[in-house]
C-alpha positions as CSV (number, residue, x, y, z in Angstrom):
1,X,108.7,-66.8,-12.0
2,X,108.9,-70.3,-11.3
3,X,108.8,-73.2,-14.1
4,X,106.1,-75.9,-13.2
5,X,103.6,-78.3,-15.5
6,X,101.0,-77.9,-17.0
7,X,97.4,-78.5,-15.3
8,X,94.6,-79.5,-15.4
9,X,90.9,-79.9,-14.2
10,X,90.6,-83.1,-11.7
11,X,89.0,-85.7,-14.1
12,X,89.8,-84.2,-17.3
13,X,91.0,-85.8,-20.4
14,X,94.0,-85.0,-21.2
15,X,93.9,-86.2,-24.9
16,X,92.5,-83.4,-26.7
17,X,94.3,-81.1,-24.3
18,X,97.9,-81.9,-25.4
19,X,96.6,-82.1,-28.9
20,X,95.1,-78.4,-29.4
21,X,97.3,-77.1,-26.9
22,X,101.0,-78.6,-27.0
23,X,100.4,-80.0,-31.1
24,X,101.1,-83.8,-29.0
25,X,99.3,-87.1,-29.5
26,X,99.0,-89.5,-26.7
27,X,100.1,-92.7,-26.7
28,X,100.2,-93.6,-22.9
29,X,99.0,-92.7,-20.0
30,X,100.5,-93.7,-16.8
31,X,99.0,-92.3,-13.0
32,X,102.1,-92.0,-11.0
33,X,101.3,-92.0,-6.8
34,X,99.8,-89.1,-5.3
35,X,102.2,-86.4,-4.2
36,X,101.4,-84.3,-0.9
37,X,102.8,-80.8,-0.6
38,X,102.6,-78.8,2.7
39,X,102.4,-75.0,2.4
40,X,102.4,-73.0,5.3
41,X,98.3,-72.3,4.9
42,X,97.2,-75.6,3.1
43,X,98.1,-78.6,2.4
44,X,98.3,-79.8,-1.9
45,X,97.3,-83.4,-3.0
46,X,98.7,-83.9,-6.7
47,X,97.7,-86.3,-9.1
48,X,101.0,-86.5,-11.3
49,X,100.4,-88.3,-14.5
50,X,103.4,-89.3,-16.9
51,X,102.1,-88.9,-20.5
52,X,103.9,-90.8,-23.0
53,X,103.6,-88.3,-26.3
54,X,104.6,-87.8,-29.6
55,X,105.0,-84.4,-30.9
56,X,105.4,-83.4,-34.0
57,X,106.9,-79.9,-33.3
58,X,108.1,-78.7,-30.7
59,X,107.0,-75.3,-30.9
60,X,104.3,-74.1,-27.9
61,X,101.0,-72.9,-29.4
62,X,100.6,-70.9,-26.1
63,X,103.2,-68.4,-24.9
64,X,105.1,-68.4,-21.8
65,X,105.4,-72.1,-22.5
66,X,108.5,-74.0,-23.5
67,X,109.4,-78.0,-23.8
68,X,112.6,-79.1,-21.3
69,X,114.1,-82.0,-20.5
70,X,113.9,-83.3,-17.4
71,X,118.0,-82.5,-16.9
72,X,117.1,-79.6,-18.5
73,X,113.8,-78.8,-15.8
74,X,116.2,-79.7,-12.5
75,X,118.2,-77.6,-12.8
76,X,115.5,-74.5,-13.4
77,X,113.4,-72.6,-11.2
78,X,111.4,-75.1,-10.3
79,X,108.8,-75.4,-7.8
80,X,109.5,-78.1,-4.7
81,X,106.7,-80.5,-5.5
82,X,107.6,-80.3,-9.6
83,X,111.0,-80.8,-8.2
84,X,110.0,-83.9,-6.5
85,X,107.8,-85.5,-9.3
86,X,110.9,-85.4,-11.9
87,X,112.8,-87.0,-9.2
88,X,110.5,-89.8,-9.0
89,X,110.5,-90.0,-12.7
90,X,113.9,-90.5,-12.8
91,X,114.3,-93.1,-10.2
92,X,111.9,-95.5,-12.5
């Protein structure tokens, strides 16, 4: 029940990804510092990328799925490690 990202596949582009799913065209790609989350069991190594996009409607082509801002995202069930990625996007 938790809000998070969306994901994908180490090494994959992301380009025709947000295209076919999310209706969004890249413009920029920026690789923001690898994130380190400890669970009790494993530890998590994320990759956050911040992708610059333009959309042209809002409207999710998959369901379940919904666009927020990042005010918006913080204060939603959020997931610690998404929690800590929008703070780092904020502090930039």
């Amino acid at each position: 029940g938790l809000w998070s990202f969306p994901e994908v596949e180490a090494g994959a582009d992301v380009t025709p990804i947000a295209l076919s799913r999310y209706g969004a065209t890249v413009h920029h790609i920026e690789v923001l510092p690898t994130l380190s989350h400890v669970f009790t069991h494993f530890k998590l190594s994320i990759q956050p990328q911040l992708i610059h996009v333009h959309i042209k409607n809002t409207h999710i082509r998959e369901a379940g799925q919904v666009w927020l801002s990042i005010d918006d995202a913080m204060g939603a069930a959020i997931p610690t490690a998404v929690r800590k990625i929008l703070q780092s996007v904020l502090k930039q």
